[in-house]
C-alpha positions in Angstrom: 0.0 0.0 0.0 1.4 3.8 -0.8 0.6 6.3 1.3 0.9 9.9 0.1 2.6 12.0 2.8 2.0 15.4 1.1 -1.7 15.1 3.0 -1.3 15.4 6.5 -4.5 14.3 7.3 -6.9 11.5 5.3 -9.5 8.9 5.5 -9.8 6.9 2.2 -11.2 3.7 1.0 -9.1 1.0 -1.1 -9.7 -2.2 -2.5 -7.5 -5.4 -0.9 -5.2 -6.4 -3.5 -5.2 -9.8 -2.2 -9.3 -10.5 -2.2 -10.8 -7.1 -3.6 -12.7 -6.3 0.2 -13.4 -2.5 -0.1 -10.8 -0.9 3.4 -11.0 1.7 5.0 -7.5 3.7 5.5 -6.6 6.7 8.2 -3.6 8.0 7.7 -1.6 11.4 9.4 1.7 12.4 8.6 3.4 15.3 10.6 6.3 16.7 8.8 6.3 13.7 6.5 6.7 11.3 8.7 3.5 9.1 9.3 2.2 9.0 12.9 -0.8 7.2 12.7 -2.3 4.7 10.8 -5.7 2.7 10.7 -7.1 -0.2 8.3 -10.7 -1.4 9.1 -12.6 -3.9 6.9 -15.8 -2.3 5.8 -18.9 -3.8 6.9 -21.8 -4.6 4.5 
Protein backbone atom coordinates (compact mmCIF):
# COMPACT_ATOMS: atom_id res chain seq x y z
CA UNK A 1 0.00 0.00 0.00
CA UNK A 2 1.43 3.84 -0.75
CA UNK A 3 0.63 6.31 1.32
CA UNK A 4 0.92 9.90 0.09
CA UNK A 5 2.64 11.99 2.84
CA UNK A 6 1.97 15.38 1.06
CA UNK A 7 -1.68 15.12 3.03
CA UNK A 8 -1.26 15.36 6.51
CA UNK A 9 -4.52 14.25 7.34
CA UNK A 10 -6.90 11.46 5.28
CA UNK A 11 -9.50 8.92 5.47
CA UNK A 12 -9.83 6.94 2.20
CA UNK A 13 -11.17 3.74 1.00
CA UNK A 14 -9.07 1.01 -1.15
CA UNK A 15 -9.67 -2.16 -2.46
CA UNK A 16 -7.50 -5.38 -0.86
CA UNK A 17 -5.24 -6.36 -3.52
CA UNK A 18 -5.25 -9.80 -2.22
CA UNK A 19 -9.27 -10.52 -2.23
CA UNK A 20 -10.79 -7.06 -3.60
CA UNK A 21 -12.73 -6.30 0.15
CA UNK A 22 -13.37 -2.52 -0.11
CA UNK A 23 -10.77 -0.88 3.44
CA UNK A 24 -11.04 1.68 5.04
CA UNK A 25 -7.46 3.71 5.48
CA UNK A 26 -6.62 6.68 8.18
CA UNK A 27 -3.58 7.97 7.67
CA UNK A 28 -1.65 11.39 9.42
CA UNK A 29 1.71 12.41 8.61
CA UNK A 30 3.44 15.29 10.62
CA UNK A 31 6.31 16.74 8.75
CA UNK A 32 6.29 13.70 6.46
CA UNK A 33 6.73 11.31 8.68
CA UNK A 34 3.54 9.09 9.30
CA UNK A 35 2.24 9.00 12.93
CA UNK A 36 -0.84 7.22 12.65
CA UNK A 37 -2.27 4.67 10.78
CA UNK A 38 -5.65 2.70 10.73
CA UNK A 39 -7.09 -0.24 8.29
CA UNK A 40 -10.65 -1.37 9.07
CA UNK A 41 -12.62 -3.92 6.85
CA UNK A 42 -15.79 -2.32 5.81
CA UNK A 43 -18.89 -3.81 6.92
CA UNK A 44 -21.82 -4.59 4.52
Amino acid sequence: MLLDSSIAKQSYVEDCEVCCNPIQVSVKFMSSELTEFQANRMED
